[in-house]
DSSP file (Angstrom, degrees, kcal/mol; ACC not computed):
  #  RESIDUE AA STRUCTURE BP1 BP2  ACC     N-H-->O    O-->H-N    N-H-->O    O-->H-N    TCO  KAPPA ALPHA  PHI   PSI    X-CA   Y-CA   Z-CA
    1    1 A X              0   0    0      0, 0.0     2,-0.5     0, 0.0     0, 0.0   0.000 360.0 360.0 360.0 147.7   16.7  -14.7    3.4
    2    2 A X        +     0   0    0      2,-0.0     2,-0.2     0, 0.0     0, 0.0  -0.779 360.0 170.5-155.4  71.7   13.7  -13.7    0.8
    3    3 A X        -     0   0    0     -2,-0.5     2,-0.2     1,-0.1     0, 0.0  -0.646  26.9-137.2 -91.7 154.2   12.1  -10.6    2.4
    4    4 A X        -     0   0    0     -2,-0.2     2,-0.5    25,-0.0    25,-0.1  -0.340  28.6-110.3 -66.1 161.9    9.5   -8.7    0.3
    5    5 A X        -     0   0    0     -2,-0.2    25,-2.3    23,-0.1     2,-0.3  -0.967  31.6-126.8-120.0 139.1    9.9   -5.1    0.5
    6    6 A X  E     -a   30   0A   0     -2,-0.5     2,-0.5    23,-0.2    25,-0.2  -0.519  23.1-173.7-106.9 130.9    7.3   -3.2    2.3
    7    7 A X  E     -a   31   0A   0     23,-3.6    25,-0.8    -2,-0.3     2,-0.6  -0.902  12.5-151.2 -99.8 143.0    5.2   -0.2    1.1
    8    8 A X  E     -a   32   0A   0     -2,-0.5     2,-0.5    23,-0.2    25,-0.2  -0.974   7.2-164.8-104.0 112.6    2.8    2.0    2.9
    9    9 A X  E     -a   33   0A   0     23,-1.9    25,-1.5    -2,-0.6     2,-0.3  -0.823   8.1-178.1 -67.5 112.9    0.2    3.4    0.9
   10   10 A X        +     0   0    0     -2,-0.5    25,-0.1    23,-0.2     2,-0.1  -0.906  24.1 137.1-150.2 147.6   -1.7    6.6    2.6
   11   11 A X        -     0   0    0     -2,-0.3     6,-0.1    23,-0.1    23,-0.1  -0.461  51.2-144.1 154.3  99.5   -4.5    8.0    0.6
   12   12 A X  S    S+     0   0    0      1,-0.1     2,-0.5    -2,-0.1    23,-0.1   0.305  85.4  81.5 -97.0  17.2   -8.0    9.2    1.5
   13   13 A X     >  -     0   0    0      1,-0.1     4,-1.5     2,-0.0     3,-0.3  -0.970  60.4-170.2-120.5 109.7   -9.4    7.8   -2.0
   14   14 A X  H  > S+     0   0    0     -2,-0.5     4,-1.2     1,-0.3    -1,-0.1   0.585  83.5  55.7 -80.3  -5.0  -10.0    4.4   -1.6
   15   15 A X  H  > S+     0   0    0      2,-0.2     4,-1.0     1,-0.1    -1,-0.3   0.694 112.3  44.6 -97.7  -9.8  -10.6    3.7   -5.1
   16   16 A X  H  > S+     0   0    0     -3,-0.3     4,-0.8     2,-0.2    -2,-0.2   0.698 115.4  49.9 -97.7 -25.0   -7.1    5.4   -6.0
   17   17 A X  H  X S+     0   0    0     -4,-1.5     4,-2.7     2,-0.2     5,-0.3   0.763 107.7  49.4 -81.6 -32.5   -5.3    3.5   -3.1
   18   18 A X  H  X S+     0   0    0     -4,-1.2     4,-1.1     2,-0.2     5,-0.3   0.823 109.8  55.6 -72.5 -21.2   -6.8    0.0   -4.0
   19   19 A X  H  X S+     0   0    0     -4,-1.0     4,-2.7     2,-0.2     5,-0.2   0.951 114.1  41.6 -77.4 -52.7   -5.5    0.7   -7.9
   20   20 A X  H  X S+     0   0    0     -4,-0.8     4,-1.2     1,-0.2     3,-0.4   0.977 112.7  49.0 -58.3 -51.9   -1.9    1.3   -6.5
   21   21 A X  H  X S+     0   0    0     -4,-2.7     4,-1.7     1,-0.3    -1,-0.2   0.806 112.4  52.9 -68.9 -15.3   -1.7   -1.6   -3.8
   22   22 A X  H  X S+     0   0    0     -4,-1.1     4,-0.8    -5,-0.3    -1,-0.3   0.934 111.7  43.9 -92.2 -41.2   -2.9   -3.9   -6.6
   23   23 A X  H  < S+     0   0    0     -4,-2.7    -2,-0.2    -3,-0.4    -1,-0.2   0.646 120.4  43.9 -61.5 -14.2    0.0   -2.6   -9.1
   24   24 A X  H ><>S+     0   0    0     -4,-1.2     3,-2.1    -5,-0.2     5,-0.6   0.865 104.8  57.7 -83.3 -60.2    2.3   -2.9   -6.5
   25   25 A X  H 3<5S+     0   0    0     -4,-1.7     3,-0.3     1,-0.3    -2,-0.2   0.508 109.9  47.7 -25.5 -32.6    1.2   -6.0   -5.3
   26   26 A X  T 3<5S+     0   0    0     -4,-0.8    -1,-0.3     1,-0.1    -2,-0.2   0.128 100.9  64.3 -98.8   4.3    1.9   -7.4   -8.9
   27   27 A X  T < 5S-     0   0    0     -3,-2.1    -2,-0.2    -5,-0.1    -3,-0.1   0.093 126.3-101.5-112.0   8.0    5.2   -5.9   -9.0
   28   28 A X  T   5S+     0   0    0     -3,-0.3    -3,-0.2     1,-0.2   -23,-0.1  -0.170  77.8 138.9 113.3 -59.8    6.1   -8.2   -6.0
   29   29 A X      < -     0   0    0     -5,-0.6     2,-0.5   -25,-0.1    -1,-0.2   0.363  54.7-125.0  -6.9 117.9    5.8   -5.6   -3.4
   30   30 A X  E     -a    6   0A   0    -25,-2.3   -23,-3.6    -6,-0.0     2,-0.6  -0.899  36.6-158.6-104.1 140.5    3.9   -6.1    0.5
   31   31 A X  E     -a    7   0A   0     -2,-0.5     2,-0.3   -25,-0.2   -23,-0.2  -0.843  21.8-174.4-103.2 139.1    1.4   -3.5    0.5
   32   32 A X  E     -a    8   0A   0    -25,-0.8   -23,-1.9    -2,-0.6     2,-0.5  -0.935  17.3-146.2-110.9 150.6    0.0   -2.2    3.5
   33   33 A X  E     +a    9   0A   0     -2,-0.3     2,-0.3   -25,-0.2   -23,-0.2  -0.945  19.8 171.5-108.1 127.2   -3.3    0.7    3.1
   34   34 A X        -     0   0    0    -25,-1.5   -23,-0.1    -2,-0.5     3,-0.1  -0.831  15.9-165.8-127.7 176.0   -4.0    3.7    5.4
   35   35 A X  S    S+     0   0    0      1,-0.5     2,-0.2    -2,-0.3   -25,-0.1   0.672  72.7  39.8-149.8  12.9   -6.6    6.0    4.1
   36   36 A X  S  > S-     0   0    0    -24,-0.0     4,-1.7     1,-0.0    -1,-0.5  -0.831  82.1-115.3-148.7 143.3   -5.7    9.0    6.7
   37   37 A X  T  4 S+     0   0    0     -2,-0.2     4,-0.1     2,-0.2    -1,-0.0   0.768 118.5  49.9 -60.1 -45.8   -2.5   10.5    8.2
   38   38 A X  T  4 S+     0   0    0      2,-0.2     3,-0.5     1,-0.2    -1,-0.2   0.786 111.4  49.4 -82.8 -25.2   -3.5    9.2   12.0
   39   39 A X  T  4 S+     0   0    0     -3,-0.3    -2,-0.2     1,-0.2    -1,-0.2   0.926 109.4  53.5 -75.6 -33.6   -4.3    5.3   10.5
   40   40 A X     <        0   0    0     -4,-1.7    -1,-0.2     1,-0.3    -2,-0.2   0.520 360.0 360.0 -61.8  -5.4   -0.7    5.5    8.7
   41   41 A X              0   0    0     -3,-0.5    -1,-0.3    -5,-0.1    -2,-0.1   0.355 360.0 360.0 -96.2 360.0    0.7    6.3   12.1
């Protein structure tokens, strides 16, 4: 089996959340984005 390992990102600065999921995202990483505490739920 050859899972990724999953991240959540939550963040209400979208330019500061796309810089992480894209270093993460190159480090292998599945990224998921929320930009509020009720979309991360």
């Amino acid at each position: 089996m050859n899972q990724k390992h999953r991240v959540l990102v939550v963040d209400d600065d979208k330019e500061i959340a796309g810089v992480i999921e894209i270093y993460l995202k190159q480090a292998g990483l599945a990224v998921t984005v929320a930009y509020n505490g009720m979309e991360a739920l």
